[in-house]
Backbone as a chain_set.jsonl record, in Angstrom:
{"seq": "XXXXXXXXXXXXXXXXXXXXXXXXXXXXXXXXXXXXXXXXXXXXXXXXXXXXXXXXXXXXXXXXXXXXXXXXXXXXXXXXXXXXXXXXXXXXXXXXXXXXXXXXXX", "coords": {"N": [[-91.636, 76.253, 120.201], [-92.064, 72.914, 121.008], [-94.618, 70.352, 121.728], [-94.5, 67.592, 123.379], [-95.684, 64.59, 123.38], [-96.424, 61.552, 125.617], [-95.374, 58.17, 124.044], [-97.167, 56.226, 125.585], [-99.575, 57.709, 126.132], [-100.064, 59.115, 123.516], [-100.774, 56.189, 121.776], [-102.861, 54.769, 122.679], [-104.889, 57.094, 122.409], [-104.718, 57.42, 119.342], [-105.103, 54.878, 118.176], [-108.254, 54.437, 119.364], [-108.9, 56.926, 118.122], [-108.551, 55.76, 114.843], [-110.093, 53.657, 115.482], [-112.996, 54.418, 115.848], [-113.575, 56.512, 113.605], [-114.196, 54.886, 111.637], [-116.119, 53.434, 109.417], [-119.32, 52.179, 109.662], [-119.808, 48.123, 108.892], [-121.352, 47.017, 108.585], [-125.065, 46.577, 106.542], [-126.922, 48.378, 107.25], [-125.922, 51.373, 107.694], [-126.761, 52.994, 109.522], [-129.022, 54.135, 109.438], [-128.663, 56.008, 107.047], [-129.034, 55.807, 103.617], [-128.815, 55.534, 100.312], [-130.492, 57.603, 99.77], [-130.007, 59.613, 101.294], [-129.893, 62.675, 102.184], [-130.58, 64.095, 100.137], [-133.255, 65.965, 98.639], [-136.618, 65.7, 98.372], [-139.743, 65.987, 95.445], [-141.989, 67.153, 97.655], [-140.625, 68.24, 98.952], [-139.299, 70.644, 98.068], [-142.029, 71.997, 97.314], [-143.142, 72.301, 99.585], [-141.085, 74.528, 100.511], [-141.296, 76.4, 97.998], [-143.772, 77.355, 98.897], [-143.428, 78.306, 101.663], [-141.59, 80.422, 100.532], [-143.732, 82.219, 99.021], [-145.597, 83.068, 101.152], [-143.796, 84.262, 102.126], [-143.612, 86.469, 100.59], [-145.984, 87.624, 100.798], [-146.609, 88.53, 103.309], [-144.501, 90.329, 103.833], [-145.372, 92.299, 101.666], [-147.952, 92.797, 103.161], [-146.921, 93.865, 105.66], [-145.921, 96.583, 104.725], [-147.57, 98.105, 103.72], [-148.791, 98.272, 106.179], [-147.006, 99.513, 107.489], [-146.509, 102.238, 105.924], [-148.747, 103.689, 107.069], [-147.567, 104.292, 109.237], [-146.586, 107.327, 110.948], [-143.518, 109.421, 110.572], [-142.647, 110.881, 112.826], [-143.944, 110.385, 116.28], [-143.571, 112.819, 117.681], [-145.094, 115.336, 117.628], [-147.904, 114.07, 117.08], [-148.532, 113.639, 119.477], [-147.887, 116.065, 120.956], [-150.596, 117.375, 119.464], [-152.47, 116.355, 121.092], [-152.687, 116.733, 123.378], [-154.688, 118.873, 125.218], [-155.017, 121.974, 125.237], [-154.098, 123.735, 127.842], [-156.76, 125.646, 129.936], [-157.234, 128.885, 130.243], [-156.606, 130.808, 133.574], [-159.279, 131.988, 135.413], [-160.225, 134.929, 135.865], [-160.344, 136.674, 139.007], [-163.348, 137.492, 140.827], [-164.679, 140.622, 140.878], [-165.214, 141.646, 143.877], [-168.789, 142.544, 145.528], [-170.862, 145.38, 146.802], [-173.045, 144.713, 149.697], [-175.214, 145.793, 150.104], [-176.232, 146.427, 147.425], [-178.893, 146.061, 145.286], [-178.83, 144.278, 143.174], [-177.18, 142.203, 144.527], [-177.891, 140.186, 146.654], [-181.331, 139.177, 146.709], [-183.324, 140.027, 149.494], [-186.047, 139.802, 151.342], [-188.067, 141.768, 152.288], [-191.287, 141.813, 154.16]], "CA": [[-92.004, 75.448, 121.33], [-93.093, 71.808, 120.726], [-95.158, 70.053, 122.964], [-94.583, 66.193, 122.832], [-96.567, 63.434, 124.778], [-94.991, 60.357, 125.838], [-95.769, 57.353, 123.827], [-97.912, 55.458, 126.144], [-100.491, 58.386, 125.555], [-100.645, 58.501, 122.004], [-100.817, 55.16, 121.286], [-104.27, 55.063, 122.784], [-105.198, 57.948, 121.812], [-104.6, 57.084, 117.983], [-106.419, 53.561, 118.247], [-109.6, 55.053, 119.412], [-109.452, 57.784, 116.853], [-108.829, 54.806, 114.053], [-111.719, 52.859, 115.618], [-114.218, 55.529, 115.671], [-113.295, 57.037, 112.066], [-114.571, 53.679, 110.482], [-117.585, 53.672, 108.409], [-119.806, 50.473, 109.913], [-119.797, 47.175, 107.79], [-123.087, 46.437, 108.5], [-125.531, 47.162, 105.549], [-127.472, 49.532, 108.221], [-125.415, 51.918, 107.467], [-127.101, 54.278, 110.604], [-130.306, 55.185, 108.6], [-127.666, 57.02, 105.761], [-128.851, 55.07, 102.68], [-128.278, 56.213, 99.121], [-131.117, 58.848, 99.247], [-129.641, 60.2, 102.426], [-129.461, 63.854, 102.298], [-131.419, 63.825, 98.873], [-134.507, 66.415, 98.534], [-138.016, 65.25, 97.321], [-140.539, 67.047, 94.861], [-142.638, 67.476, 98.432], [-139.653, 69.452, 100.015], [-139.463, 71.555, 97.033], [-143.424, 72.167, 97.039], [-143.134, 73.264, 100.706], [-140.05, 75.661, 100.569], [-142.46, 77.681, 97.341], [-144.963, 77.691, 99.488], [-143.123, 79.393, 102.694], [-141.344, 81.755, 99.87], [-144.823, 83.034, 98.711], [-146.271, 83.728, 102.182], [-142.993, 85.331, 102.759], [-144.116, 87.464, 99.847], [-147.47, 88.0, 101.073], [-146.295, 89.371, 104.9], [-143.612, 91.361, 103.423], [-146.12, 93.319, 101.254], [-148.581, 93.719, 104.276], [-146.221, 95.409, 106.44], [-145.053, 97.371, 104.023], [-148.555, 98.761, 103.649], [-149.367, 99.044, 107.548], [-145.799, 100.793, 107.812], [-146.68, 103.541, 105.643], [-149.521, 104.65, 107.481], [-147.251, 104.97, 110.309], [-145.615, 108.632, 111.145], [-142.629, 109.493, 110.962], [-142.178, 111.117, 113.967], [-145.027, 110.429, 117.079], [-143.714, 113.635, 118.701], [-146.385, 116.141, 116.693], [-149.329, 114.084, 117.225], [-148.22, 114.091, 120.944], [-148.718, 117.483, 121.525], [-152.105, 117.757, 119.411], [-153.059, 115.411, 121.297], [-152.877, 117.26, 124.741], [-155.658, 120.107, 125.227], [-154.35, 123.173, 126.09], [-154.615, 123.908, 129.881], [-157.84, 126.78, 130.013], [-156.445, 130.171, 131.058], [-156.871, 130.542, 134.678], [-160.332, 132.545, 135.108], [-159.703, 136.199, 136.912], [-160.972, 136.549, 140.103], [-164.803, 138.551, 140.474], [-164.923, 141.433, 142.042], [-166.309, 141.492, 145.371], [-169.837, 143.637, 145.179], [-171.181, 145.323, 148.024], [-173.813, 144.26, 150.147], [-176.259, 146.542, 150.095], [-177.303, 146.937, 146.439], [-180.139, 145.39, 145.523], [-178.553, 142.682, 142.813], [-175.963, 141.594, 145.12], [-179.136, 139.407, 147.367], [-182.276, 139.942, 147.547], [-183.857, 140.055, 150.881], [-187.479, 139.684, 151.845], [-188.793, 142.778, 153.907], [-192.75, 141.913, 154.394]], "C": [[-92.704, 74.212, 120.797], [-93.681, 71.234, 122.119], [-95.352, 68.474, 122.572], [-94.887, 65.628, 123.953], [-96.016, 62.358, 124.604], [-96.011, 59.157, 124.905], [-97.227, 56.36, 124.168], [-98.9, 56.239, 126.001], [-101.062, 58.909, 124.499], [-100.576, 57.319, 121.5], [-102.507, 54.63, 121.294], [-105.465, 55.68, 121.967], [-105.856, 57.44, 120.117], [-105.161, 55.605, 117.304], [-107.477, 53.655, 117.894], [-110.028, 55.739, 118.402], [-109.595, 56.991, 115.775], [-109.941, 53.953, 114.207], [-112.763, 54.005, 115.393], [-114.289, 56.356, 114.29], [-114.12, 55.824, 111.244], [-115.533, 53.469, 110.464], [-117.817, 51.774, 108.742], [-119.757, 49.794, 109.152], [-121.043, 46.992, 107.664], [-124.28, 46.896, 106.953], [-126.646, 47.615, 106.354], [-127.105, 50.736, 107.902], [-126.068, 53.646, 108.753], [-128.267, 55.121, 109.676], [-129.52, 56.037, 107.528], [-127.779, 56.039, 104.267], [-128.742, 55.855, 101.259], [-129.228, 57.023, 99.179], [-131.109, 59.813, 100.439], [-129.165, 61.506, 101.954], [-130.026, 65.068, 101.044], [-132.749, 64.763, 99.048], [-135.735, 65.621, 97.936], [-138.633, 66.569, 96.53], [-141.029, 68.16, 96.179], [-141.954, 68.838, 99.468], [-139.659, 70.844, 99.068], [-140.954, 72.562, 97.187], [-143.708, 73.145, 98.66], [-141.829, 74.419, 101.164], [-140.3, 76.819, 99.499], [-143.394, 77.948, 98.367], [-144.51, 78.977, 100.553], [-142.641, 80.821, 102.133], [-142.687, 82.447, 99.36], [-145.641, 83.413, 100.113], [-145.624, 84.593, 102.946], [-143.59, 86.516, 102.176], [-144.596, 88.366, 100.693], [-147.208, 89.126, 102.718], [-145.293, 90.525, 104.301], [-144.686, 92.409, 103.228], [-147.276, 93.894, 102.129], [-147.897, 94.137, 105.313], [-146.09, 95.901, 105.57], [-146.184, 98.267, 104.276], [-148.724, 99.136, 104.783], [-147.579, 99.979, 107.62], [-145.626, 102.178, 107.099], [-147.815, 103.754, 105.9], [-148.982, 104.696, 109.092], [-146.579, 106.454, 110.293], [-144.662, 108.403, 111.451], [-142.044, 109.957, 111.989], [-143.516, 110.626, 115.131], [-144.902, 111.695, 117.915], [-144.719, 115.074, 118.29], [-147.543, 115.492, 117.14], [-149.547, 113.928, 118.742], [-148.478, 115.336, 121.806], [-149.85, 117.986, 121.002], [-152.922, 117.216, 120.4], [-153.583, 115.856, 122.746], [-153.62, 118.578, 124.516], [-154.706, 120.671, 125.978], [-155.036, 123.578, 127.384], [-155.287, 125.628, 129.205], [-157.28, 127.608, 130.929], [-156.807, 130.235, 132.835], [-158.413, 131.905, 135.279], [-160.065, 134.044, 136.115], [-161.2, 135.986, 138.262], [-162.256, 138.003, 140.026], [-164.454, 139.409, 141.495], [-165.916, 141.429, 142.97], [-167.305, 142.835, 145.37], [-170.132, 143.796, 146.616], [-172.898, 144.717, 148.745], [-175.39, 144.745, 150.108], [-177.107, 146.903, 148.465], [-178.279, 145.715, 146.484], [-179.873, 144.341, 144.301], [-177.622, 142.012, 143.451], [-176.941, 140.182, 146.087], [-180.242, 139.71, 147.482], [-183.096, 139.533, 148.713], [-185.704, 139.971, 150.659], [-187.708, 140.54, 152.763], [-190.613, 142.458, 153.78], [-192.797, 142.835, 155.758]], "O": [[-93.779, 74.325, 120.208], [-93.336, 71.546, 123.259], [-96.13, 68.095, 121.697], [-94.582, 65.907, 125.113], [-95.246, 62.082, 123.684], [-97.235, 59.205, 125.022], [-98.051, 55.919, 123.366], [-99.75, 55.485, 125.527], [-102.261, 59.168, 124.401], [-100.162, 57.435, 120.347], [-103.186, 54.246, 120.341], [-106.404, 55.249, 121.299], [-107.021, 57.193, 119.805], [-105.53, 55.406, 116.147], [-107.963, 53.32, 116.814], [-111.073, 55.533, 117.784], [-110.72, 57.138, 115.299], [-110.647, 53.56, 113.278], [-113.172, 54.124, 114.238], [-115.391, 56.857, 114.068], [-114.628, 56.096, 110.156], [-116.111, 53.248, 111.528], [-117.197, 50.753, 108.445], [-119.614, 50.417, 108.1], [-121.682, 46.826, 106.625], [-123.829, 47.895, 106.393], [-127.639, 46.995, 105.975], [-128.091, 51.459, 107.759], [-125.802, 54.846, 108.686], [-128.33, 56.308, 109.356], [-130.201, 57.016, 107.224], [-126.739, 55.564, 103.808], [-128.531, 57.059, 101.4], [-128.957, 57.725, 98.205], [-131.982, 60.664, 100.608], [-128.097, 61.545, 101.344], [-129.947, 66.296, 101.009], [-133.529, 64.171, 99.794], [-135.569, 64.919, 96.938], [-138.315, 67.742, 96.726], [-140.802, 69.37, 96.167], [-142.363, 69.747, 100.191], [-140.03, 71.941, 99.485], [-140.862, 73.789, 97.161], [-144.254, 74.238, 98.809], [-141.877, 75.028, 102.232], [-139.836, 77.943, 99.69], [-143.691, 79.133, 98.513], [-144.91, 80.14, 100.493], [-142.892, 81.921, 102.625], [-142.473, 83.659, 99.341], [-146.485, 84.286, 99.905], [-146.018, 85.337, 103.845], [-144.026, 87.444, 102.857], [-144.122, 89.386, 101.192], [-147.66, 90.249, 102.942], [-145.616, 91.698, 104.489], [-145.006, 93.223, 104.094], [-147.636, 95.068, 102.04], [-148.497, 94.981, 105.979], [-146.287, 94.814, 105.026], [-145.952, 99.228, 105.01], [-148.865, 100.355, 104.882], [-147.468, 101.182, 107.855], [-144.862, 103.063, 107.482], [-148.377, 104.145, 104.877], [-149.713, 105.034, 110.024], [-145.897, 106.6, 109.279], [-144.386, 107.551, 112.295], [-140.904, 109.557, 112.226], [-144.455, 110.453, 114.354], [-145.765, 111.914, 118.766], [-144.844, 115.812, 119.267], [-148.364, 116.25, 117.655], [-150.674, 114.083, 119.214], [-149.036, 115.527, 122.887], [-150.388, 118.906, 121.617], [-154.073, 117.631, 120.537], [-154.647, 115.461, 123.225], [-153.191, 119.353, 123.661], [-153.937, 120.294, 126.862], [-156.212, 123.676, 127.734], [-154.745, 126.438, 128.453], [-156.908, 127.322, 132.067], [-157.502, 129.268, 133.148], [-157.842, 132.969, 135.522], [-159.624, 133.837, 137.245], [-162.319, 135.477, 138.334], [-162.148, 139.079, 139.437], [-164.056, 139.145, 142.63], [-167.13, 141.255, 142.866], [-166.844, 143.97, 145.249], [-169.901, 142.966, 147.495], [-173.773, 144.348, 147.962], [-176.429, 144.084, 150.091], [-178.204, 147.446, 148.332], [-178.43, 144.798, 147.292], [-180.691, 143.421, 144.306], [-177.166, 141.059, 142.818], [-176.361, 139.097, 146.035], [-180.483, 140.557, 148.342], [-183.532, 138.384, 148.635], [-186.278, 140.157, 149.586], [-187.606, 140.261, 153.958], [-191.115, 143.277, 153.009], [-193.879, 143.135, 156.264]]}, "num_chains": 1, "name": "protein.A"}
């Protein structure tokens, strides 16, 4: 299957793209001058720097991650007091002895 466009629409077309492809004359050159794209010492000096504080974080997680557990479901259930048995019920005493109330006869 080809797919061909009529003349009068690539002709345009293919203009524009030739105009816009072409590298300005101007000696501006769009801020792109010969040290365009070019590192400094200073870039250097700050891309050690971020690699050594990568270091530095690396090695403190590392440390807080081994004093985590491997599981949390163990210290989960120490963690809950055991429900206190349910207390038996007192026997009911009768009325009449003499530690069950004591009374006042004057």
């Amino acid at each position: 299957m080809s797919f061909a466009l009529p003349a009068v629409a690539v002709v345009p077309l293919t203009a524009s793209a030739l105009f816009l492809a072409q590298q300005p004359d101007s000696g501006d050159n769009g801020g792109q001058g010969e040290d365009f794209g070019k590192s400094s010492p200073v870039g250097l000096l700050v891309l050690i720097l971020f690699l050594i504080a990568v270091v530095f974080l690396v090695r403190s997680m590392s440390r807080h991650l081994k004093k985590v557990p491997a599981s949390f479901d163990a210290e989960d259930k120490a963690a809950e007091p055991e429900p206190a048995p349910a207390p038996e019920p007192a026997e009911a005493k009768p009325a009449d002895t003499p530690s069950a109330s004591p009374s006042k006869t004057d």
